[in-house]
C-alpha positions as a printed Julia matrix, in Angstrom:
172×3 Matrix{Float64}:
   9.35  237.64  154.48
  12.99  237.78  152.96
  14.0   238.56  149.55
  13.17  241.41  147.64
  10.64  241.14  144.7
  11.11  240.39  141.37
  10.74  243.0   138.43
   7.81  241.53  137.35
   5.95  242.2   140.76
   5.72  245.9   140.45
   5.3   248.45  137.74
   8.93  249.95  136.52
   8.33  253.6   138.0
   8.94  252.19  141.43
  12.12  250.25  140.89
  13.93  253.17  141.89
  12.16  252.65  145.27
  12.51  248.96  145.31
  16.36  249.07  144.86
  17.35  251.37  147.76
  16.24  248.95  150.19
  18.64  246.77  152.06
  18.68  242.61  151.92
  17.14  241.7   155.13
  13.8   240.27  156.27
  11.76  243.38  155.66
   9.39  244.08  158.59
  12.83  244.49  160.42
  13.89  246.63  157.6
  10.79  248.41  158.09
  11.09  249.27  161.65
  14.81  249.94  161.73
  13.91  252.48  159.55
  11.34  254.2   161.72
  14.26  254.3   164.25
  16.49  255.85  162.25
  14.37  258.12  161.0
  12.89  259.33  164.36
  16.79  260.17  165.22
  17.27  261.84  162.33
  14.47  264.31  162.31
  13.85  264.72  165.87
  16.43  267.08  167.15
  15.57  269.27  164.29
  14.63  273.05  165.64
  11.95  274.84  163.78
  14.06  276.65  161.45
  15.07  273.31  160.21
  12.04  272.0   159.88
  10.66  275.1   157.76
  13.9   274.83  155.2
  13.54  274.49  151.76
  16.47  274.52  149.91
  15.01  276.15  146.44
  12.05  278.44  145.75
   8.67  276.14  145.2
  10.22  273.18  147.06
   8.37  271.56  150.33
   9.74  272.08  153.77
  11.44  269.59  156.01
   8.18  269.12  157.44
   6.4   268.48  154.09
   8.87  266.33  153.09
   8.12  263.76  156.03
   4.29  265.14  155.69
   4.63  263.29  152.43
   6.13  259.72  152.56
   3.84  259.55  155.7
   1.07  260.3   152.9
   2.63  257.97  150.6
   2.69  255.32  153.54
  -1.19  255.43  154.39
  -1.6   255.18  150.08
   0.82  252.33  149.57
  -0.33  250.2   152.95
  -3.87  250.76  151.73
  -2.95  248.75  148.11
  -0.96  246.11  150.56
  -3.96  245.81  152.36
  -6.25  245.36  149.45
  -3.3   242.39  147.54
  -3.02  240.97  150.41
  -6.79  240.15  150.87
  -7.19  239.16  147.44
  -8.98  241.85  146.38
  -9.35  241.81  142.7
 -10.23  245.12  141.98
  -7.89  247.31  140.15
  -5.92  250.34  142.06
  -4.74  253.38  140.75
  -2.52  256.14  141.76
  -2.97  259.62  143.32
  -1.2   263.08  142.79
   1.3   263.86  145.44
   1.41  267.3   144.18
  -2.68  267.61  144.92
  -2.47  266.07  148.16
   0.69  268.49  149.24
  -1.35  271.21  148.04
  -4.49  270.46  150.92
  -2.36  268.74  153.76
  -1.72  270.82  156.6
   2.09  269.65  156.94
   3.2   273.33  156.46
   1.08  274.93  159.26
   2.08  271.86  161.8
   4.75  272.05  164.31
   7.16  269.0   163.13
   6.51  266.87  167.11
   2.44  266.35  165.01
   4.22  265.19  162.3
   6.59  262.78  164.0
   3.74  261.82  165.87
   1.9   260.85  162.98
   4.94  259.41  161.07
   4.93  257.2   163.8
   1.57  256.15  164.16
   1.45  255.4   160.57
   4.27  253.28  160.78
   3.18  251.29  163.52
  -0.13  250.76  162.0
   2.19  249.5   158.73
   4.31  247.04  160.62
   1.06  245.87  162.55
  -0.1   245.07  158.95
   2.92  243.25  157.52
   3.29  241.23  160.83
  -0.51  239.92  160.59
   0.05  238.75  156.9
   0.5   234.77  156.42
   3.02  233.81  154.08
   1.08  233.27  151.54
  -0.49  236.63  151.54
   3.18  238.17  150.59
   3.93  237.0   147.42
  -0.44  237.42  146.32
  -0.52  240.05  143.29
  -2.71  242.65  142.22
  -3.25  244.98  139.71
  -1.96  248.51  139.7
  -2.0   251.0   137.06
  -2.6   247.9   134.55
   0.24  246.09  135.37
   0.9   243.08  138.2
   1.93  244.51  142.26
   2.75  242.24  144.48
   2.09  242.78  148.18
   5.88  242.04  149.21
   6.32  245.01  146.5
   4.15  246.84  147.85
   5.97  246.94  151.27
   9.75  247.58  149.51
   8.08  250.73  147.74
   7.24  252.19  151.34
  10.41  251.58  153.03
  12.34  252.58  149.4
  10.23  255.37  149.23
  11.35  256.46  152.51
  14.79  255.76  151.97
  14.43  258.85  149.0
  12.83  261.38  150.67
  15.8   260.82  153.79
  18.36  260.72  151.44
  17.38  264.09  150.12
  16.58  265.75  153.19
  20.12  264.47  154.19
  21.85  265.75  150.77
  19.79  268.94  150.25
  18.31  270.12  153.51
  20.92  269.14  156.03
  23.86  270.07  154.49
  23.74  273.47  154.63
């Protein structure tokens, strides 16, 4: 699937998300991403991992703990558009589910590990979805999400979180 969506396919809180991502056919997007990420974050030592660069902030580690959170949430509605479910979704607090993960307590190799498995469960999911499928909308927070939308908010999302950890956490 090429081209990114439209404004009126997602909800305006996520455009922010929706514009970082690169033109390109987007399960390629998707796991060049997981490539680069992996290199980033992998030669990290455990004092890197632990950094926060202000009081109250999340780690390294929670950082990555969360967009693979956000992942699992955001493949979830993409799996839900995509089979035409017409039930309404909603969103979740980041903040409460920071609070009860275990990212903090977790050496960063089980949280790479799981960043990874999540993605590869995400591109299995956008490869198995027929054409059609892509450009199906749902409803989210009361207003139209496409599933194509749906996968440029978890790459985008990504794309964030990396940028900070690259501006704020690595650059010290």
């Amino acid at each position: 699937m090429t081209g990114k969506p439209q404004a009126s396919e997602y909800l305006p809180q996520v455009e922010q998300y929706v514009k970082l991502v690169p033109e390109g056919e987007i399960i390629e997007i998707v796991k060049k991403r997981k490539d680069d990420t992996i290199a980033l974050l992998k030669g990290l030592s455990a004092e890197q991992a632990e950094y926060r660069y202000a009081e109250g902030k999340w780690s390294v580690k929670e950082v990555v703990g969360h967009f693979t959170d956000n992942e699992r949430v955001w493949a979830y509605r993409l799996l839900r558009i995509a089979r035409n479910d017409p039930k309404g979704l909603v969103g979740y607090d980041e903040n409460v589910f920071a609070a009860h993960a275990p990212f903090g307590i977790l050496p960063m190799s089980d949280i790479m590990e799981e960043y990874t498995a999540v993605r590869d469960a995400t591109i299995a999911l956008l490869r198995s979805l027929p054409g059609d499928a892509w450009l199906r909308q749902g409803e989210f927070n009361n207003h139209p999400l496409s599933a194509r939308a749906a996968a440029y908010v978890i790459v985008g999302h990504e794309i964030h979180h990396i940028n900070v950890i690259k501006d704020r956490y690595l650059r010290r």
